[in-house]
PAGUMAR-968353 format. One line per 3 residues: for each residue x, y, z of N, C-alpha, C. Coordinates in Angstrom, 3 decimals, m for minus. Layout:
BEGIN
X Y Z X Y Z X Y Z; ...
# end
This chain:
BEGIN
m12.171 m93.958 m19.807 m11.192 m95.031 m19.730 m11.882 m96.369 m20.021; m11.106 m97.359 m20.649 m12.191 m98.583 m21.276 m12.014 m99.508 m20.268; m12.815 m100.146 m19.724 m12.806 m101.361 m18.619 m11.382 m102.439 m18.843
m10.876 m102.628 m17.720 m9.805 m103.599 m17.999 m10.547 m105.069 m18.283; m10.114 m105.637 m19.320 m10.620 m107.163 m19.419 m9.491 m108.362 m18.848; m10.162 m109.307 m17.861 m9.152 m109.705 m17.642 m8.114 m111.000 m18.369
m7.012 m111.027 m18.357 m5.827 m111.370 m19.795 m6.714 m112.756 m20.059; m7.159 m113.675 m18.848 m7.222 m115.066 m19.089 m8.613 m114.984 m20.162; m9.390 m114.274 m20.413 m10.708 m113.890 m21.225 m10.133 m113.498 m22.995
m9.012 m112.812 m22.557 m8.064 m112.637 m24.490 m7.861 m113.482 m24.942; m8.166 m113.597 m26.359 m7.218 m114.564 m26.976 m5.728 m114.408 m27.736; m4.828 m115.114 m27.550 m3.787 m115.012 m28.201 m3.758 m114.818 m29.638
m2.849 m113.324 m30.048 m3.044 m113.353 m31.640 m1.395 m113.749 m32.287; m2.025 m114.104 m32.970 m0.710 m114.374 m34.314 0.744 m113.586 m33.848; 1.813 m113.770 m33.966 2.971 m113.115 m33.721 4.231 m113.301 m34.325
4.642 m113.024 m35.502 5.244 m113.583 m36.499 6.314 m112.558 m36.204; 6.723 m111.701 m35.474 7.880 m111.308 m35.272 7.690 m109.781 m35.770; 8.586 m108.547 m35.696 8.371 m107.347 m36.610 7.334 m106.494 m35.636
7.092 m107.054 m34.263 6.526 m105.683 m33.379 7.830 m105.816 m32.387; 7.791 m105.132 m32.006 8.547 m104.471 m30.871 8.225 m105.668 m29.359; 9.041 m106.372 m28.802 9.014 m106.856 m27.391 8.719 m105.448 m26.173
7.905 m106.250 m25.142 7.109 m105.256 m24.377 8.798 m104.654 m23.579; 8.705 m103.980 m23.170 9.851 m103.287 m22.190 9.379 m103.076 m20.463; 10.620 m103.372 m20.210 10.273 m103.972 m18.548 8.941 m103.071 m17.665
9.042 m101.502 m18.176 8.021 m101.356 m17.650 6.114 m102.051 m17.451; 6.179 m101.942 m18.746 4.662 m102.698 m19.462 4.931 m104.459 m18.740; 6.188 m104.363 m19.375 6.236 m106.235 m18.594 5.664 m106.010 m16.968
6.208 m105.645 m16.537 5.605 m105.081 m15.268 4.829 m104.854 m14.444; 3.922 m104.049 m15.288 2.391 m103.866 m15.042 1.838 m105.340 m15.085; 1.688 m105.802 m16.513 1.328 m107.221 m16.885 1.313 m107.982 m16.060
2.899 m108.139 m15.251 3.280 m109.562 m14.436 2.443 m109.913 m12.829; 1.976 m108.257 m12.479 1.146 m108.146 m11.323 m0.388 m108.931 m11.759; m0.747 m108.839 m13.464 m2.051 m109.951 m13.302 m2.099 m111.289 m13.005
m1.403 m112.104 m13.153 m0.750 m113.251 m12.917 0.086 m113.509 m11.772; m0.605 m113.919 m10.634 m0.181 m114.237 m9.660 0.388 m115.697 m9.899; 1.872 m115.842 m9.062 2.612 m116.760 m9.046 3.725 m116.659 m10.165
3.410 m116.237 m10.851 4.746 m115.860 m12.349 5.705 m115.165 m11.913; 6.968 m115.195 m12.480 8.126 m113.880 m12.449 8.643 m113.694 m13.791; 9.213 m112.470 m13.654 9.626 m112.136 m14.654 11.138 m112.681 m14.545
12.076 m113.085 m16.215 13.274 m113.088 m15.518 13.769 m112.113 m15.311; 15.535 m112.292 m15.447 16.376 m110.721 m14.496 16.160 m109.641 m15.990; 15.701 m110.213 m17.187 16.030 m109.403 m18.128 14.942 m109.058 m18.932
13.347 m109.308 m17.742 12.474 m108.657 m18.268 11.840 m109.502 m19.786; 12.514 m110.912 m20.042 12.127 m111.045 m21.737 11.585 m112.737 m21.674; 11.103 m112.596 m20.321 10.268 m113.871 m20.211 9.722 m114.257 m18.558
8.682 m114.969 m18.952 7.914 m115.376 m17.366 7.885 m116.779 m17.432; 7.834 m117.281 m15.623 8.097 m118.835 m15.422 7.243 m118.767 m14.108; 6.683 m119.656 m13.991 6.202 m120.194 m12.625 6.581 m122.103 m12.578
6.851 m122.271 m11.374 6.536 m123.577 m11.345 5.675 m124.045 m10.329; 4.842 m124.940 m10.511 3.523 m125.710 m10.343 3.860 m126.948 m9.577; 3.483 m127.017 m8.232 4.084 m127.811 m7.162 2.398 m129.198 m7.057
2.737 m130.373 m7.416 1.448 m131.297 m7.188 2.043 m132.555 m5.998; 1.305 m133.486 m5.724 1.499 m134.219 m5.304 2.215 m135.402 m5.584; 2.177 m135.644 m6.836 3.186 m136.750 m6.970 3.485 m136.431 m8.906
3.990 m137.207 m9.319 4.856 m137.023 m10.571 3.535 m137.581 m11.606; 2.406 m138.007 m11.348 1.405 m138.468 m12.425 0.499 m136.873 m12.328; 0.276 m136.680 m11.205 m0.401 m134.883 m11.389 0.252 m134.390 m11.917
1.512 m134.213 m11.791 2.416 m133.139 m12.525 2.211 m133.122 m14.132; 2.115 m134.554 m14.718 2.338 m134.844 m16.169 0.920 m134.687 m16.950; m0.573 m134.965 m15.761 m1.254 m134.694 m16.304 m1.475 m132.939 m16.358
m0.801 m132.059 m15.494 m0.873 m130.945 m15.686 m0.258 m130.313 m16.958; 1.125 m130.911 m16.753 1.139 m131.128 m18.109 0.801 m131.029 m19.717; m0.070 m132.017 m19.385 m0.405 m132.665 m20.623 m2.247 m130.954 m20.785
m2.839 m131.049 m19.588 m3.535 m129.662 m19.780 m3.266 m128.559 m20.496; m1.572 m128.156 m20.306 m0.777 m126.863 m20.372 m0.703 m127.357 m22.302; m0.383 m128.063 m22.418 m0.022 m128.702 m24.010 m0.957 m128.715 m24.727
m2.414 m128.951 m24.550 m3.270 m128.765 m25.153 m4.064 m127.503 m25.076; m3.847 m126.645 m23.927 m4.072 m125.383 m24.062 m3.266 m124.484 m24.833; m1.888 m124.941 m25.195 m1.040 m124.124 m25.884 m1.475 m124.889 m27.073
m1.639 m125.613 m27.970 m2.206 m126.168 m29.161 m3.283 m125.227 m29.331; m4.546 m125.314 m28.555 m5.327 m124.295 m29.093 m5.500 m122.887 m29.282; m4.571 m122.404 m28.057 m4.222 m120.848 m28.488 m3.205 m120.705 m29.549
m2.078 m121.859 m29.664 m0.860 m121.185 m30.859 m0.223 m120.871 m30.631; 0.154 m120.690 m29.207 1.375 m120.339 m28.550 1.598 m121.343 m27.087; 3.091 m121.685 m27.271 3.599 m122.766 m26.535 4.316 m122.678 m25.548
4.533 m123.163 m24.305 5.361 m122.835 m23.703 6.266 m123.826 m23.440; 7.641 m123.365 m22.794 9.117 m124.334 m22.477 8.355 m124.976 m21.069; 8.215 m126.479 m20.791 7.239 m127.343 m19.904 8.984 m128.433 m19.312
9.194 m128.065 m18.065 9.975 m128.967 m17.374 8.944 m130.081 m16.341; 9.375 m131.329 m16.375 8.188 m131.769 m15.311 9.360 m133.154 m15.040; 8.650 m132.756 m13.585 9.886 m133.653 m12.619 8.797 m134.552 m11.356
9.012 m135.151 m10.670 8.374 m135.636 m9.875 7.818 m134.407 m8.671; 6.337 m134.422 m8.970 6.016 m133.208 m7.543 6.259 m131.925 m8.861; 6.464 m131.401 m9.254 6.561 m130.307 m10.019 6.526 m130.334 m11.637
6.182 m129.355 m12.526 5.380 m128.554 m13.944 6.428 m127.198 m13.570; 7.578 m127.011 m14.281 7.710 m125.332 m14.541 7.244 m125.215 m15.719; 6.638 m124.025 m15.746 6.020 m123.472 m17.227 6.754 m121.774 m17.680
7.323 m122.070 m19.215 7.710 m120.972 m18.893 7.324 m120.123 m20.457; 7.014 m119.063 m20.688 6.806 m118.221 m21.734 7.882 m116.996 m21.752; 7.997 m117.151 m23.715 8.549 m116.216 m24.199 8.002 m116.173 m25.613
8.138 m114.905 m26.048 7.510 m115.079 m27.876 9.374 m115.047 m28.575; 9.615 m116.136 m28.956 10.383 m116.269 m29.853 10.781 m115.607 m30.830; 9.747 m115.590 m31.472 9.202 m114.531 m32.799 10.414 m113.135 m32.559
9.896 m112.568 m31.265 10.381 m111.295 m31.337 11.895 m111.555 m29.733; 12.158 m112.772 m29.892 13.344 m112.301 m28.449 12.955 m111.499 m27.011; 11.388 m111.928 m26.555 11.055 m111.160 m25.845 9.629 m111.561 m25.573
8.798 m111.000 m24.578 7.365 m110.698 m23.925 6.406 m110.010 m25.032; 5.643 m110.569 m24.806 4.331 m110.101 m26.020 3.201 m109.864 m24.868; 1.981 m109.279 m25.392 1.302 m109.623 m24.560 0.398 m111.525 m24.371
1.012 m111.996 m25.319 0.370 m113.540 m25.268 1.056 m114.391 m24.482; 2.087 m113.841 m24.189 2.900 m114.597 m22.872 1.912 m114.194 m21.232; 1.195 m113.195 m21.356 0.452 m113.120 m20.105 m0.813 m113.744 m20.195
m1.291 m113.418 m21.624 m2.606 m114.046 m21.630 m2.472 m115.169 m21.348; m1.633 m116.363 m21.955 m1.362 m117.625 m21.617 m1.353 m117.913 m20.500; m0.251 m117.116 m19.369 0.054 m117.746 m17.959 m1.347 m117.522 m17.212
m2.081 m116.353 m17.778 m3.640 m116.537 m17.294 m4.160 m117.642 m17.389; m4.511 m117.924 m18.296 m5.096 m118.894 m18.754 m4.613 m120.486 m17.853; m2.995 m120.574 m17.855 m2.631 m121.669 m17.162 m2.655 m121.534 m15.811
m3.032 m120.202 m15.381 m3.564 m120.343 m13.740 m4.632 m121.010 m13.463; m5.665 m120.625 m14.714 m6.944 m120.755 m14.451 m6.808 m122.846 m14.593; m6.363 m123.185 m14.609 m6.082 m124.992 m15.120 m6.505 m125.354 m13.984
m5.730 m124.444 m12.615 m5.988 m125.525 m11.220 m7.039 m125.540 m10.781
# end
């Protein structure tokens, strides 16, 4: 069996649409690496939101999440309100969960 690597260590690949979206099971498995994420009710995307102290943490978290999605290539939907960052992933491409929607929310755990 090959060692699990963990998602925040992957890099996000290219996703131009034409594979198959993961299915709730696999979503599943996935969503247990990423602590704090959920899946929604329909399995075809993950959200956490990110609780700071006042509305200038929030924006510079923010502004972290934005330039981490610039360099991987994949972006996420960013609400930011005073005290809170929701972050949320989906691959467009395909109407659904890829695996770069986990690698990402790895990755944006690893921010705090």
């Amino acid at each position: 069996m090959e060692p699990s690597v963990d998602l925040s260590e992957k890099r996000c690949v290219p996703c131009r649409g034409g594979v198959p979206a993961l299915g709730e099971e696999e979503a599943g498995r996935l969503i247990s690496e990423v602590p704090g994420w959920t899946l929604d009710a329909e399995a075809k995307g993950v959200r956490r939101e990110f609780r700071f102290r006042n509305f200038v943490a929030a924006m510079r978290f923010a502004q972290q999440v934005g330039e981490l999605a610039e360099a991987e290539g994949h972006h996420p939907d960013l609400s930011v309100g005073w005290g809170y960052c929701t972050v949320a992933f989906r691959t467009h491409a395909i109407q659904g969960l890829h695996e770069n929607d986990f690698i990402m929310a790895a990755k944006v755990n690893r921010l705090l």
